[in-house]
Each structure stands twice: as C-alpha cells, then as structure tokens.
N, C-alpha and C positions, 0 to 999 in steps of 0.2 A: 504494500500500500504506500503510495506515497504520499511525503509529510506535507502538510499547507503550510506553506509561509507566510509570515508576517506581512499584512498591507499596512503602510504608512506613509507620508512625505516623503515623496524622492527628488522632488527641485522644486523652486516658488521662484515665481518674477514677479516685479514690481514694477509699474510706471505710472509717472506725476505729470499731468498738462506742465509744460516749462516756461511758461505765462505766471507770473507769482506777482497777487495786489498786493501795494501795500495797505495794512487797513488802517492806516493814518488814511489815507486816499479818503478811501470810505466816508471815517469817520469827518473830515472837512468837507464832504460834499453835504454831509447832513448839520453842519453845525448850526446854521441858519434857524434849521427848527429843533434841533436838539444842542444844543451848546456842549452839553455836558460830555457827550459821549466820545470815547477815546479808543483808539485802535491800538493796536501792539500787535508787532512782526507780519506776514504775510501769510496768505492764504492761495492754494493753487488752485488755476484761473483756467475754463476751457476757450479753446478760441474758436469761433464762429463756427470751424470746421471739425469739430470734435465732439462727441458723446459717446454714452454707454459703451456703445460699437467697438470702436476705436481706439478708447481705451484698454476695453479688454483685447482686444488683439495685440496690442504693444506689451501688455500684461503676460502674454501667455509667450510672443516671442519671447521677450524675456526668459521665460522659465524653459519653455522648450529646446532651445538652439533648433539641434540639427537631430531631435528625437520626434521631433513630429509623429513621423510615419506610424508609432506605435498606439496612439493613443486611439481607444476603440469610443468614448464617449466625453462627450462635452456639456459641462453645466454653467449655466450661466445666470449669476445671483444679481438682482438689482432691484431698487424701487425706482430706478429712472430710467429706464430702457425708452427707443424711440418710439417700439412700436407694438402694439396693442394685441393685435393678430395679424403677427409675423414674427416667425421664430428669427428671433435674434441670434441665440445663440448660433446654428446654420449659415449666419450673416459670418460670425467671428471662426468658425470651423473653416467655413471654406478660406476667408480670409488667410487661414493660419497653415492653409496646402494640407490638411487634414485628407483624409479621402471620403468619396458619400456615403459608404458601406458603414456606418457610426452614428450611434445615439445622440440626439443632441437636445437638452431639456429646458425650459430657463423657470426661474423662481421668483420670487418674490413678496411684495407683500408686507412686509419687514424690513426693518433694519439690522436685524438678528439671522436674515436670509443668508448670509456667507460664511459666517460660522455653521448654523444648524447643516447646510449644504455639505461643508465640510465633512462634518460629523457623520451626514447619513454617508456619505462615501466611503468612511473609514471606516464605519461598522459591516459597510458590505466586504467578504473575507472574497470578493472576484478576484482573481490573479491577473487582470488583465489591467493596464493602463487608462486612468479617467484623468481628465484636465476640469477641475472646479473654478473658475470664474467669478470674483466679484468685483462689480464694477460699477460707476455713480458718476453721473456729471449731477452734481447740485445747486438748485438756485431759490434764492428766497424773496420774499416782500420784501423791498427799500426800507430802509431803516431798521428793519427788524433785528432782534438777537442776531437769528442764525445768517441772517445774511455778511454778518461778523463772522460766524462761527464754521460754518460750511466751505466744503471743501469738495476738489474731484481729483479721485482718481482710479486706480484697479492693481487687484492682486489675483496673481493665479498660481495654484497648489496643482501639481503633479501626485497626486494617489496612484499606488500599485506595490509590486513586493520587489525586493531586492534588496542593494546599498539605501538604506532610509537616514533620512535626517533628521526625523523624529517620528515617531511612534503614540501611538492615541490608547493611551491606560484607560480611559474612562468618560460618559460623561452623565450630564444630569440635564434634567429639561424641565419647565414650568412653564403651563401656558392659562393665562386668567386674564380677564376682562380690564387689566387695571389700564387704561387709558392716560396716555404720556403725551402724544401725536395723533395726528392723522391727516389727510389728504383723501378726498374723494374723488371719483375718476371725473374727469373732467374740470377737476380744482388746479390751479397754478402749484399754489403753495400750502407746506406744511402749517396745523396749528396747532398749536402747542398748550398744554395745560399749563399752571403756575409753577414756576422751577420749584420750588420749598414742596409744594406736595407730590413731586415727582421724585423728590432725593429723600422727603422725611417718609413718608407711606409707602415708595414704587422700592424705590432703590435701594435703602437702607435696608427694610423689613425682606424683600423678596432674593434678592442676588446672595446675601449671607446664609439663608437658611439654605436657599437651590445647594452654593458650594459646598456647605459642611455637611450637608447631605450622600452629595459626591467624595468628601477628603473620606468621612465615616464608613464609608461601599466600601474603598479601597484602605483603609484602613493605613492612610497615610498623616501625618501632622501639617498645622498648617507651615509649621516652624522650617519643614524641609522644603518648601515649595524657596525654589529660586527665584523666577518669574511671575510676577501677575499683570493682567492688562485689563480693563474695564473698559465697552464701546457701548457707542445708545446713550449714556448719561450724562447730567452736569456735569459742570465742568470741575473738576474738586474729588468728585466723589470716590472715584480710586484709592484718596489716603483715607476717606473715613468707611470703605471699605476694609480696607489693610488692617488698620487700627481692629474694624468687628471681628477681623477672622484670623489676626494673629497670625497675621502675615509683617515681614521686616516690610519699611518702609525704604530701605535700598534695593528694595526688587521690583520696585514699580516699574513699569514697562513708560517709554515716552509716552506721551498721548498726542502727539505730531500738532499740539491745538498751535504751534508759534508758529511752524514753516508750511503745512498743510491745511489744518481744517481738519472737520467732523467729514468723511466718506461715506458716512451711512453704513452702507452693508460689508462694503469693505474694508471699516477698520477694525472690525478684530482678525483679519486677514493679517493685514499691515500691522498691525500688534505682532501677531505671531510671526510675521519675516523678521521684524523686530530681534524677535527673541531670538529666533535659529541662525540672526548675525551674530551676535552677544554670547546664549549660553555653549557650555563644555558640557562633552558628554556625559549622561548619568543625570544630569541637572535636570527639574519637574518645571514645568511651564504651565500656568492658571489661568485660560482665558474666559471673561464673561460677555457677553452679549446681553444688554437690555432692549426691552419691548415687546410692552403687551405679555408680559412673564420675561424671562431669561432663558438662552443654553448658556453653560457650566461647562467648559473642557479643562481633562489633566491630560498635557504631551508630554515626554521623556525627551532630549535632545539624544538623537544616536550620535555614532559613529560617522557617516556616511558626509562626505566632502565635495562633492557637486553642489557650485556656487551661481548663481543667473549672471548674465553679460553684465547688466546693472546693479541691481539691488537696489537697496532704500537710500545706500550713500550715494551712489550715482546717481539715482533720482532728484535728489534734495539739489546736488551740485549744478544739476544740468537747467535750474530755471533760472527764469528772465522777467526782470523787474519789470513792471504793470504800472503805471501813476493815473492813468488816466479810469475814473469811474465812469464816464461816462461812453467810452471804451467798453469795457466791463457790461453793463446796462444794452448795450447795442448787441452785444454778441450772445447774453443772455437773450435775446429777447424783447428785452424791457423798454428798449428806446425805438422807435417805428422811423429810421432815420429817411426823409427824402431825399432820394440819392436820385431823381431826374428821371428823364426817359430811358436814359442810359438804362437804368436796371428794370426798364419793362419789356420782360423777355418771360418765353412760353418755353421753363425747362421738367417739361414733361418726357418722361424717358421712354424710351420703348422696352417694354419688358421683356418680349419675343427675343432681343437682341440682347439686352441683358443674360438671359440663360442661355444663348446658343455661345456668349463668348466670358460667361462667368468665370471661369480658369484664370483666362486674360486682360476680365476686369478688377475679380477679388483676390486672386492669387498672385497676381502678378506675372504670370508665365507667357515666356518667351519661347525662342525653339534655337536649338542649336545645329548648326549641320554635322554629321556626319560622317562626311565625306571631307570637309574643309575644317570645322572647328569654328566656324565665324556664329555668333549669338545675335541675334534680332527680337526686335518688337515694332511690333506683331509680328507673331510667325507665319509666313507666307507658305504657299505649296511649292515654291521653289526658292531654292538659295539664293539669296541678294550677292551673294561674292561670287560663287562658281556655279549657280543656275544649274543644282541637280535637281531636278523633283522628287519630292515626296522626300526630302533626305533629314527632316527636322526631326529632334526629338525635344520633350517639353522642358526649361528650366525656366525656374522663379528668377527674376532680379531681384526681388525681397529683401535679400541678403545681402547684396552683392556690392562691393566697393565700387565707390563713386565719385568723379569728380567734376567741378563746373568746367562744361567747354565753353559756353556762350550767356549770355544774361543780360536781361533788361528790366529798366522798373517802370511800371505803367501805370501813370495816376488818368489816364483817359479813360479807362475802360472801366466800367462798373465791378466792383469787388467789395466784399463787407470789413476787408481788414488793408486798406491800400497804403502803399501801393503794389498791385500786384507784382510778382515775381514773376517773370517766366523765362526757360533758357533752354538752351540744350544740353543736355545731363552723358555724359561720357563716362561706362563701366570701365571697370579696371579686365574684364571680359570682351570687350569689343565693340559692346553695344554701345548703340547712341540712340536717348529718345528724349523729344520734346515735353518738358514738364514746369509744373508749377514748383516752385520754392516757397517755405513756409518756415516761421518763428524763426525770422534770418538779426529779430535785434538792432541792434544798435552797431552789429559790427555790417563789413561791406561784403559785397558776394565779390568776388575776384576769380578770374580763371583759374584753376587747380586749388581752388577751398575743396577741400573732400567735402564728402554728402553722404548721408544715410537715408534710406525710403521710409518713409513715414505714411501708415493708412489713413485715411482721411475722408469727412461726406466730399464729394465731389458738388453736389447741386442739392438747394431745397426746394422741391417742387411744394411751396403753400398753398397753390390751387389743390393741389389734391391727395394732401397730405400725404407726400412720399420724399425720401430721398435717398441718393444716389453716391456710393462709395466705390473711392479710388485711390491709388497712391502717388504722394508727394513726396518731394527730396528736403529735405533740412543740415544746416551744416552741421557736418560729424563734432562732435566735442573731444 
C-alpha cells in the first residue's frame, strides 16, 4: 500500500499595485471639511488598468515561475472581483498558461474568503497540485475611514505534497450573525458598524475563544506559538488579542496598515507570506481571519526552501509614489472626468474573436519556428524569416526578457492615465511587438531600459459592462 503524503504550502507569490498614495494626499484633499483628519504612510493604489484579475495573475506568476504546467485546479478568493457571472478565476488560469483540462472555482462573500479557501484546500489530502488565489482591488466612500485604511493587492499559495514550506496542524471555524460590514450587490461601498462594538462584542469575545478552542484540539500552549496575525479587524486589535491569549507581543505579525492597507481577503494571505519570510523551521504560525464569525489556523514553518521571484520585500520596494487624489478618485471610478470626443469611442469587443485567439490574447503566446529559431507575435502559418509553413510551435512572451526598441508619449490620444506610452518592445528572443508601456514614473523610457510584461484590462467597454484583458510592458526594477 502506498503511504499518502503530506499536503501543505509548497510556494506563495505576492504582488502590490506599484502606485502607493500618500494619505497625507488624502487626508488634504478633505481638510476643507474635515480639518482634523491626518494621514500617515501610504497605501497601494490600483491604476485604471488593474483589478481582481490582474492582480491575481501577477500573484500567482509570482508563486509559480516555471511550475505552471502542474497545477490541476484554480481558486480564486475575492469580495471585488469584476465580474458577477463570469468565472474569473478561468480569466486568471488561462492568463497564467495553465491548461483547460483544470478546475477553476472563485469564492467569496467574505473577507475571511482567503484564509477559509486556504484551509479547505489543505484539509483536502489530493496529491495533486491547486493554486488558491486571493485577491482585492478596494475602494471606499471619500472621506470615509476605510478609504484611509484600504488597500489592493493578491497573494497566491501553491497547495500539494512534496518539499513544503509549511504544513496546516489544525484549524477552527465560527460562523454567526455578528454583523461588522456589509455591501449589497449593486452597493459601491462597504458599511460598517461602530468600531468599539466590532472590537469590544465581535472581536475581543469571538477570535479568543475560536483560537483557544483550536490551541486546546491540538493541545498546544499559547506561549509556543511564534507567529500571530489578525485580518478583518480594527486597527489595534492584534495586541489586545495577544494580551487575551497569551501570546508574546514580539510575535505579532506586520499588519502592512503603513505601506499597504487592509486587502480584505487577502490579508491573512499576506500575513502568512509574512510569516514563511520570517519564521525557522519547527516555528507555529497563528492566523485569524475576522467576519461575520472567524477561521482560526495553526501552520508549522517546514523545511522546504523554494522562495517567489518577489515576495513581500520586492513588492513593498517596487512602488511609486501617488500625490495626486484626484488621480486616485478618476481611476477609482469616482471622478466622471471629460476627457472630449476624443474618448467617445465604441470598444465593444468581439467575443467570437476573443476565444478563437485567447492563447494569444491571455496567455500571451507566440510561435517559434522550427526550422529557423526566429519567435513572433502573432504566430502566423508561415515563418516571417525563412517562410516555412506550418513550422510554428507555441511560446509565451510572458516571461521573456525585454527591452525598449522604440517609444513615444502621446498626450493626443484619449487614455485614463496620460500620457500614453507606446513603443516597440524588442525580446531578448527575437521578437518584436508593438505595445503599451505602463507605471513608467517619474523616470524616462530610453532605448534599452529593460521591460517586464505586465497583464492588464486592455478596454472598459461601460456600455455593456465588459472588459477586455491584455499585456503591457513596464520597466524591469
């Protein structure tokens, strides 16, 4: 008979919109009618071309590299995804050169959705490889707390058995009525009950008993746990959780509230990449999740040494300072800017053409010959260099080293973040394709600035509510 192995964590990627407000900004665009109100440190910012989607796909490169091919199922956790009835996750699969032969599920509902996702994955003992997904672009009412407090971005955990990075001893779960938030379909924005009965009734009474609930199962002390992280909650509440459950107050996990923001669903994600940068093996990790009740996890930090391209340090490093709120407000949404005839244009897509060349619009795939070695996009039925037929076989640019051949900035043409970028994009493969450039900053695009491809919505069609994803270049850090 053979033995089952262990299913745990075998890699997580991380990635942060690289747009970062400051909430000074914020906080001086409202002083007019709030004087009082003060910002500290920044918060990550999406740009016009970014959501749910597209976060988790950067999320999950991250974590994957070059193990793709394996992963048989795809979940993907959010309470802001774009779209209602249409599997997202599918959206980020194929994105990610997955193949179709694969489950793909999305979740929601919670802010608690990325942990619990977690957890159901880990409790299933499949030997086979699943990619969990959480991911959040979030935006609140002007002036509001959260519009302080909120933040976007995504974390993706690789589940399966083999070399593990941590391993799931346990967990516990509580689900009751007790009302923290909400949002209804069709609502903008979150509302929120009064912070004091959310930390003295929700949070204080419910997350303490869930844990010791769990510490007492497994018949562990709170005094051994290493790590703890608390997500869902005021802002605070981690030490006067610590304090209830006799937990050291040097194990507190960041809570990213300076340089990030609140993720929603994925920050007990982000917590726990947290932890698996940090702890040594043997070490216990305590993650909580509030809303609408709590999950309770205990992880063990393994052995296992497989680290993401990024991580959360590379994340934090790679953003770019924001000043403008009302910047911010426009690409939320919030600001209705008239931007001219210029931008009255019918970009409704063709769908039929969408799925007949989805490979070589979400995946990015090109075709290489051969017969010669030369790479193009699009792949044509005969070779652009030595015109064999049929001689293509499919590769991703996705990946692929990049540098600026050509570049221009176009404040003519109608764009929501100008001036637009566009140039000719030269692989370190051969290829050459005409592309947009995005989150180029304050430095200059110059010929041979290296490039990495970045997924991106390409068009929002607001007539009928759809839109349209593709990939852009941005300069490599």
């Amino acid at each position: 008979m053979t033995a089952i192995k262990p299913v745990g964590i075998k890699a997580y990627g991380v990635f942060l919109p690289r747009l970062r407000i400051a909430r000074s900004a914020i906080a001086q665009a409202h002083s007019w009618a709030f004087p009082s109100m003060r910002g500290k440190g920044h918060k990550a910012l999406c740009s016009w071309d970014e959501d749910s989607i597209t976060l988790a796909v950067e999320a999950g490169r991250d974590c994957l590299g070059d193990q793709s091919e394996a992963v048989s199922r795809v979940i993907l956790a959010s309470t802001t995804a774009p779209f209602a009835d249409l599997q997202n996750a599918s959206i980020v699969a194929t994105a990610l050169g997955l193949p179709g032969q694969i489950s793909c599920t999305d979740v929601g509902g919670s802010t608690r959705a990325g942990l619990g996702a977690l957890i159901s994955e880990l409790s299933n003992q499949d030997q086979s490889q699943r990619l969990v997904l959480a991911s959040e672009r979030r935006s609140a009412k002007p002036a509001s707390a959260q519009e302080m407090n909120y933040g976007s971005g995504a974390v993706a955990m690789l589940v399966g058995e083999g070399e593990l990075l941590a391993s799931c001893l346990g967990s516990e779960s509580l689900s009751v009525p007790f009302i923290d938030h909400y949002r209804m379909n069709g609502q903008d924005y979150d509302y929120y009950a009064e912070e004091r009965w959310i930390r003295d009734e929700g949070v204080s009474k419910l997350v303490p008993a869930t844990a010791a609930a769990l510490l007492k199962r497994l018949d562990i002390k709170a005094a051994d746990v290493a790590w703890f992280g608390l997500s869902g909650a005021p802002k605070g509440s981690d030490k006067l959780l610590s304090r209830k459950l006799g937990v050291e107050s040097a194990s507190l996990l960041d809570d990213f509230q300076e340089g990030v923001g609140d993720i929603g669903a994925a920050h007990s994600l982000l917590q726990l990449a947290d932890a698996l940068e940090k702890a040594q093996p043997g070490q216990l990790i305590l993650l909580a999740a509030f809303g609408q009740g709590c999950d309770v996890a205990l992880f063990r930090k393994e052995a296992g040494q497989r680290k993401p391209a990024r991580g959360i340090r590379g994340a934090l490093a790679e953003g770019i300072e924001e000043t403008s709120y009302l910047k911010m407000l426009s690409f939320e949404g919030e600001l209705n800017v008239d931007w001219g005839p210029r931008a009255e244009v019918d970009t409704k897509a063709s769908i039929a053409q969408q799925y007949r060349s989805h490979e070589q619009i979400l995946a990015f795939t090109g075709g290489q010959c051969q017969h010669c070695g030369s790479v193009q996009f699009p792949s044509l039925p005969n070779c652009v260099n030595c015109g064999v037929a049929d001689s293509q076989v499919p590769l991703s640019l996705a990946n692929q080293r990049a540098k600026v051949a050509t570049v221009s900035a176009d404040w003519l043409q109608y764009y929501p973040a100008p001036p637009l970028y566009v140039g000719l994009v030269q692989f370190d493969n051969g290829a050459r394709v005409l592309m947009e450039m995005v989150d180029v900053g304050k430095q200059d695009l110059d010929v041979g600035t290296p490039l990495k491809m970045v997924f991106r919505v390409k068009a929002n069609d607001k007539l009928r509510g759809y839109r349209r994803y593709f990939w852009k270049a941005t300069p490599a850090l």
